[in-house]
C-alpha positions as CSV (number, residue, x, y, z in Angstrom):
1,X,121.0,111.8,108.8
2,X,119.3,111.9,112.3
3,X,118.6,115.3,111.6
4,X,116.9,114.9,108.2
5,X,114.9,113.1,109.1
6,X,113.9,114.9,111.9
7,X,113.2,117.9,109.6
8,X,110.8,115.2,107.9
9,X,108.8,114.2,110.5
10,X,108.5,117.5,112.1
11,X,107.3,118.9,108.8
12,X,104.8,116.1,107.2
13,X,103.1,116.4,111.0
14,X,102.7,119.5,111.6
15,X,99.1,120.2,111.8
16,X,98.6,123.0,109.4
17,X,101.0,120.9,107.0
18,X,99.3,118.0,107.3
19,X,95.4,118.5,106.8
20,X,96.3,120.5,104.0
21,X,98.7,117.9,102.2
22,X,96.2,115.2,102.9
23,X,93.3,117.0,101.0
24,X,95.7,117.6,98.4
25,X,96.9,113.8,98.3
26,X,93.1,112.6,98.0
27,X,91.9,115.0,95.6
28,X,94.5,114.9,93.1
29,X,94.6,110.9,93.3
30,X,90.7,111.2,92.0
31,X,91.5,113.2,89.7
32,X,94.8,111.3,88.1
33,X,92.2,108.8,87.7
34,X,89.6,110.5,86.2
35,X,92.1,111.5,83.9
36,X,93.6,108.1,83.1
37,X,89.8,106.6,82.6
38,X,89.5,109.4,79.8
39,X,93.0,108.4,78.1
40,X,92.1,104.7,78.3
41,X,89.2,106.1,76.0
42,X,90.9,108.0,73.4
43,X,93.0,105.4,72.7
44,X,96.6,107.3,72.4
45,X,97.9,105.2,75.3
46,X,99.0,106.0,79.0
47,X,101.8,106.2,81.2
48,X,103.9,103.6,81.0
49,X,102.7,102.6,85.0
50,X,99.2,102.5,83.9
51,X,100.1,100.8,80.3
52,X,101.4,97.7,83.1
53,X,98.4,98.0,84.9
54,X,96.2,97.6,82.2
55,X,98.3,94.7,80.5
56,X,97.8,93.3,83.9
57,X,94.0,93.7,84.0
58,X,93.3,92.4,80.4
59,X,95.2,89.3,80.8
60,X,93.6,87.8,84.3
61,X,90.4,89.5,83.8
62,X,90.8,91.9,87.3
63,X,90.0,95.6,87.7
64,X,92.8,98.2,86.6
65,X,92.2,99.2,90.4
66,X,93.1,95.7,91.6
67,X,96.0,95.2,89.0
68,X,97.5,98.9,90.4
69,X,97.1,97.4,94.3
70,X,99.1,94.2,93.5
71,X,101.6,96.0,91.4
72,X,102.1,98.4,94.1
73,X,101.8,96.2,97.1
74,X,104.8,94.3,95.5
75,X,106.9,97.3,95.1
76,X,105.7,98.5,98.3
77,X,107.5,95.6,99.9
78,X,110.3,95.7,98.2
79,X,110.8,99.8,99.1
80,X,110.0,98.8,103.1
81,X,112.7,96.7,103.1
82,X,115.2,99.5,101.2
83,X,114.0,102.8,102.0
84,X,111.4,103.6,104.4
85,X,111.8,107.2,103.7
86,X,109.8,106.8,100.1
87,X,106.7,105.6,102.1
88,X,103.8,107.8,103.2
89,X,100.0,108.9,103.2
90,X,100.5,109.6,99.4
91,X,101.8,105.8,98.8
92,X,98.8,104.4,100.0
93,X,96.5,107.2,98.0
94,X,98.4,106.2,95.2
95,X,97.7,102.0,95.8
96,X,94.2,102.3,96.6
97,X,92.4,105.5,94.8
98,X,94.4,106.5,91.3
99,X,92.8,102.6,90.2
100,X,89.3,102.5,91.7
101,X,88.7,105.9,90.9
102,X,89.6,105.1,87.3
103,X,87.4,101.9,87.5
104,X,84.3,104.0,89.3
105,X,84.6,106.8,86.3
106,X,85.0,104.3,83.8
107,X,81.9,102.2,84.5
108,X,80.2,105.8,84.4
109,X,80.7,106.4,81.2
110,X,77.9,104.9,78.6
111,X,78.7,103.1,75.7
112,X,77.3,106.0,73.6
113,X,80.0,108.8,75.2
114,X,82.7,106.4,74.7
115,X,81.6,105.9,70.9
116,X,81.1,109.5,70.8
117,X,84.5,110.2,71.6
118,X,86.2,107.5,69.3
119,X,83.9,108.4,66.6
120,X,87.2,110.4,64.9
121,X,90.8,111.5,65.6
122,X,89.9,115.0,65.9
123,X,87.5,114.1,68.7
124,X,89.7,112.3,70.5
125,X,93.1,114.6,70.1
126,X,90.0,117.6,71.6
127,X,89.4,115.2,74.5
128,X,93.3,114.3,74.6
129,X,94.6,117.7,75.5
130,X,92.7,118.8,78.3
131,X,93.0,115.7,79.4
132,X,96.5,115.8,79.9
133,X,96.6,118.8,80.9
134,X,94.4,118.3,84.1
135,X,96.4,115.2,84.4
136,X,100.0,117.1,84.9
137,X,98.4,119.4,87.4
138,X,96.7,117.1,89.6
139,X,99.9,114.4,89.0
140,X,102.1,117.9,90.0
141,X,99.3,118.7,93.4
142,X,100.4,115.1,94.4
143,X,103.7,115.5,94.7
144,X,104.1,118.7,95.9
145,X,102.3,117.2,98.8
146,X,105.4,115.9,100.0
147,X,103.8,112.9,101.5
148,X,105.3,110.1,100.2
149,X,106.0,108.7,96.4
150,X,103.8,106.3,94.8
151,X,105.3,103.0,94.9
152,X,106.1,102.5,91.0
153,X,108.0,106.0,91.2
154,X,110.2,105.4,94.4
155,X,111.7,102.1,92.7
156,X,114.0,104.1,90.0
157,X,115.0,106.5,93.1
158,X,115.7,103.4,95.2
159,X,117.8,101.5,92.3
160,X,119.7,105.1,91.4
161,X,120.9,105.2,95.2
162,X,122.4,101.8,94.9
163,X,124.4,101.9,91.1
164,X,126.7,104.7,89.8
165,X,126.8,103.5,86.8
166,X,123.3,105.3,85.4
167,X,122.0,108.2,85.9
168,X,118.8,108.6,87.6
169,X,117.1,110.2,84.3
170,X,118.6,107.1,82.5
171,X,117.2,104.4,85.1
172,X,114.0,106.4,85.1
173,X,113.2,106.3,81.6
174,X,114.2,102.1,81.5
175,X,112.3,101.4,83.9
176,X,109.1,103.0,82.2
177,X,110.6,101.2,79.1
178,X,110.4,98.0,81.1
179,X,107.0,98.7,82.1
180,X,105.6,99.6,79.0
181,X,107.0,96.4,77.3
182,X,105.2,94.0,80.2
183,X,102.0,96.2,79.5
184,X,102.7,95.5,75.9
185,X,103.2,92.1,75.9
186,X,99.8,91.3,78.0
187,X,98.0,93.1,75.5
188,X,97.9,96.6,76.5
189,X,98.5,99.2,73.6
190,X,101.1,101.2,73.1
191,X,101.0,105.1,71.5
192,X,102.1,108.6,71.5
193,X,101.4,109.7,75.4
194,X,103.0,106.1,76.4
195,X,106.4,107.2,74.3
196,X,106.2,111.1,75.3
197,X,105.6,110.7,78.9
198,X,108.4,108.1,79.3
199,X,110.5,111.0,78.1
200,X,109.1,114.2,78.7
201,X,106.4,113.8,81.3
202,X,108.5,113.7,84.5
203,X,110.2,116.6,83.5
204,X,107.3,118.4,83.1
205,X,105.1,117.5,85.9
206,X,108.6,118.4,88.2
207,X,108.4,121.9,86.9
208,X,104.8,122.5,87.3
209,X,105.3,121.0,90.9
210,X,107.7,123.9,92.1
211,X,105.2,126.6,90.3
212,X,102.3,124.8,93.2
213,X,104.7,124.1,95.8
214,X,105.9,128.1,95.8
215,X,102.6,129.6,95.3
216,X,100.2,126.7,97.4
217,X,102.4,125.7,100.2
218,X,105.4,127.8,100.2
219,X,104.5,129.4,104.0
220,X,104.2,125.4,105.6
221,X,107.7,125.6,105.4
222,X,108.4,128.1,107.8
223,X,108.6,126.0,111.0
224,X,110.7,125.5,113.9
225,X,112.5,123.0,114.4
């Protein structure tokens, strides 16, 4: 164990590692919520971590970035006290830019974009797909980072380590079922990317990860111990 974590250490500081990773972290975190301020828009729903986080924000009248911070700063204290290891530089991008940067672009936008983008379902769906698209690649940048899990996604990890009696897909996709159903019942809605990233979207984001981890930061790993 002493040795793992060794390994860790010795590989999230390593210079070159590092101020690459970091860039990576901050970038991808604006851009996860750029992406999310877009999906708010067309209306298909979000991930079941931001469907929460919205519920959150409708129902005491606070920023999506404030609802993500207090979410996360309770996780966040739950996952000190269980598994330090989940915690790094990309937990705190994660609690403090995905939400503001999806409250900056989304006071951007004027009222007449917004229309102009709900004005039909085929506008939306054309705005939907990119969307998502740039979503899954910055989502996959982040974690290929290797600097820490964002507080909502270390809690299934943590509660898989301490039951044998689910599987860790199983416990994944409740717990976004749990989330989504909060987010529902403070009044956030609920549609097709809420239901297809419960089930498909980790998946997904996983594989794409390994494409960007073997072609972006494949040589970081060759260290010395």
């Amino acid at each position: 164990m002493n040795k793992i974590l060794k390994n860790q250490f010795n590989l999230m500081f390593k210079k070159s590692f590092l101020a690459k990773r970091i860039a990576m972290v901050l970038i991808s975190s604006v851009i996860i919520g750029f992406s999310l301020s877009l999906l708010n828009i067309v209306q298909f729903g979000t991930d079941a971590c931001s469907l929460l986080n919205l519920g959150l924000s409708n129902k005491f009248g606070i920023s999506f970035g404030t609802a993500q911070l207090l979410v996360n700063i309770i996780f966040f204290a739950f996952i000190i006290r269980s598994d330090v290891s989940q915690i790094g530089i990309g937990t705190l991008a994660n609690m403090l830019i995905v939400g503001y940067s999806m409250d900056l672009f989304t006071a951007m936008y004027s009222d007449s974009f917004v229309a102009a983008i709900q004005s039909s379902t085929a506008t939306r769906i054309a705005v939907l797909i990119p969307v998502m698209i740039i979503f899954i690649i910055a989502a996959a940048l982040y974690m290929s980072a290797d600097l820490g899990a964002g507080a909502y996604d270390a809690m299934p990890f943590i509660i898989s380590k301490k039951t044998s009696k689910l599987s860790f897909s199983t416990i994944r996709i409740l717990w976004d079922i749990a989330a989504a159903a909060i987010g529902f019942a403070l009044g956030a809605k609920i549609g097709a990317i809420t239901v297809i990233s419960s089930l498909m979207l980790g998946p997904v984001i996983q594989t794409v990860g390994r494409f960007v981890k073997a072609r972006v930061f494949s040589s970081d790993y060759h260290y010395a111990i």
